[in-house]
N, C-alpha and C positions, 0 to 999 in steps of 0.2 A: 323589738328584735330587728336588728340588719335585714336587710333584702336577703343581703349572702346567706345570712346564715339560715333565713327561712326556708330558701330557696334550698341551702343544702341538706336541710332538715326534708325537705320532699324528696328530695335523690335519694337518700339514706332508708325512708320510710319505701321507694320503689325497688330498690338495690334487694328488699328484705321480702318483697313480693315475689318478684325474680327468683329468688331463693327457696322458695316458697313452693312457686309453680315445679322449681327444676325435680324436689322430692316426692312430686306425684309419680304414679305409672297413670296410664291412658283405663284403665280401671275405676280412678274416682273422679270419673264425668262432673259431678255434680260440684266438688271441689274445685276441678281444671276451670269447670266454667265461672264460677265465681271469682279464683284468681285473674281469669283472666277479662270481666268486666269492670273489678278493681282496679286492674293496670290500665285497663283501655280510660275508668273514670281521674284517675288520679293522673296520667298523662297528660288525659286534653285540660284537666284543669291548671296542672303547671304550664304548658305548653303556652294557654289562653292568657295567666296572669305575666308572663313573661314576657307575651309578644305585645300586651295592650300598656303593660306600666315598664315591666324593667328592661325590656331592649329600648323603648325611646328616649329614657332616661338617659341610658349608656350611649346611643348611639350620637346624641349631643355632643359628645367627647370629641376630640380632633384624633384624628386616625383610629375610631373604632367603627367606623363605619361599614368594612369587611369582613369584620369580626363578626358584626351583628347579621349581617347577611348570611353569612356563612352558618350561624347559628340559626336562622330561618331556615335555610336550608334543608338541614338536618331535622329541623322539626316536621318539615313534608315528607321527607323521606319515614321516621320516626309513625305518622299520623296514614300512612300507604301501608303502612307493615301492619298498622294494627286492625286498619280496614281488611286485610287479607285473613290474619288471624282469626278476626270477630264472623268471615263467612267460611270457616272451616270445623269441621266438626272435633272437636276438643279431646275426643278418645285416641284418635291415630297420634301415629308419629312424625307425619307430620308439622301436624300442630305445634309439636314437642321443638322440634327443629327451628320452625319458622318465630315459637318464642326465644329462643337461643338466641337466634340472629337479629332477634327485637330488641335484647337484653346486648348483646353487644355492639347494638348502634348505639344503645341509650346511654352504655359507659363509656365509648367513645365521645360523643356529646357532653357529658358532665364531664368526663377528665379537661376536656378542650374549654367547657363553659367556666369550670373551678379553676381554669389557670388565668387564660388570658385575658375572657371575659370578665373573671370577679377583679382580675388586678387592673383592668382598668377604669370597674365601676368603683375602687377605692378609692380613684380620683374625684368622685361625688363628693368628698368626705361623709364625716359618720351622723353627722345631723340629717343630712339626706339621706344617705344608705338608713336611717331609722324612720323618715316619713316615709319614705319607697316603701320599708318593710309593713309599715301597718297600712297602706294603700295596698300594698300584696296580699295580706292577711284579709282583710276586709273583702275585696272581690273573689279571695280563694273562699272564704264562708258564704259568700252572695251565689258564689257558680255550683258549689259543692251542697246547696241544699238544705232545710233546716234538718232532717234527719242527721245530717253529716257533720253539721254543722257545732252541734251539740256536742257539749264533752259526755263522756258517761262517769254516772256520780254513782257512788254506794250509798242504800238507803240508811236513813239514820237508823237506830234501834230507840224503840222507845225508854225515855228516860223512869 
């Protein structure tokens, strides 16, 4: 698989968490809280394989070099939000709120990373854009833990 599209596969998979969190009420604690150390885990795991393999890749490019910064950027701001979340208690509104504003820095970033970022890491071409992608997979399974790491299988039934 491409970088991009592994990558857009993890927007896609937090986009649905985001979603997730918004149809709680401050009622199911135990829910809120798991959504929301999903989001905080699933973050810093994209966050970490981005900033270690595919922004150095891209930033080699001739004039992406603000781009990629720019997208740093965003990932501190992104990695402050969640630090503030993670020390707030998950029942108020609060919380409710300051995920909102988590959720629309995080589509602000992926609309800006899926335009200009991924069209200029097309200039990789697609051989690269496929070793990036399984260098991305591989340290997303290495950070993400062997619990996590594992797909879930249906058991066989006996024959």
């Amino acid at each position: 698989m491409k970088a991009t599209e592994l990558l857009k596969k993890d927007h896609n998979a937090v986009k649905k968490l985001f979603t997730e969190f918004g149809k709680t009420t401050g009622r199911a604690v135990k829910k809120r809280q798991a959504l929301v150390d999903r989001l905080a885990q699933e973050l810093d795991v994209h966050a970490r394989i981005e900033e270690e393999i595919f922004y150095p890749a891209v930033r080699r490019l001739e004039g992406a070099g603000e781009v990629v910064q720019h997208a740093l950027q965003e990932h501190e701001e992104v990695k402050q939000m969640i630090a503030e979340i993670r020390a707030m208690a998950v029942a108020g509104s609060e919380v409710a709120d300051k995920v909102k504003a988590l959720r629309q820095a995080v589509q602000d970033h992926v609309s800006e990373e899926e335009g200009e970022l991924f069209e200029r890491a097309r200039q990789l071409g697609d051989e690269e854009l496929e070793r990036l992608g399984q260098q991305l997979d591989a340290r997303k399974q290495e950070l993400a833990g062997p619990e996590r790491g594992r797909t879930a299988r249906k058991p066989r039934k006996a024959a």
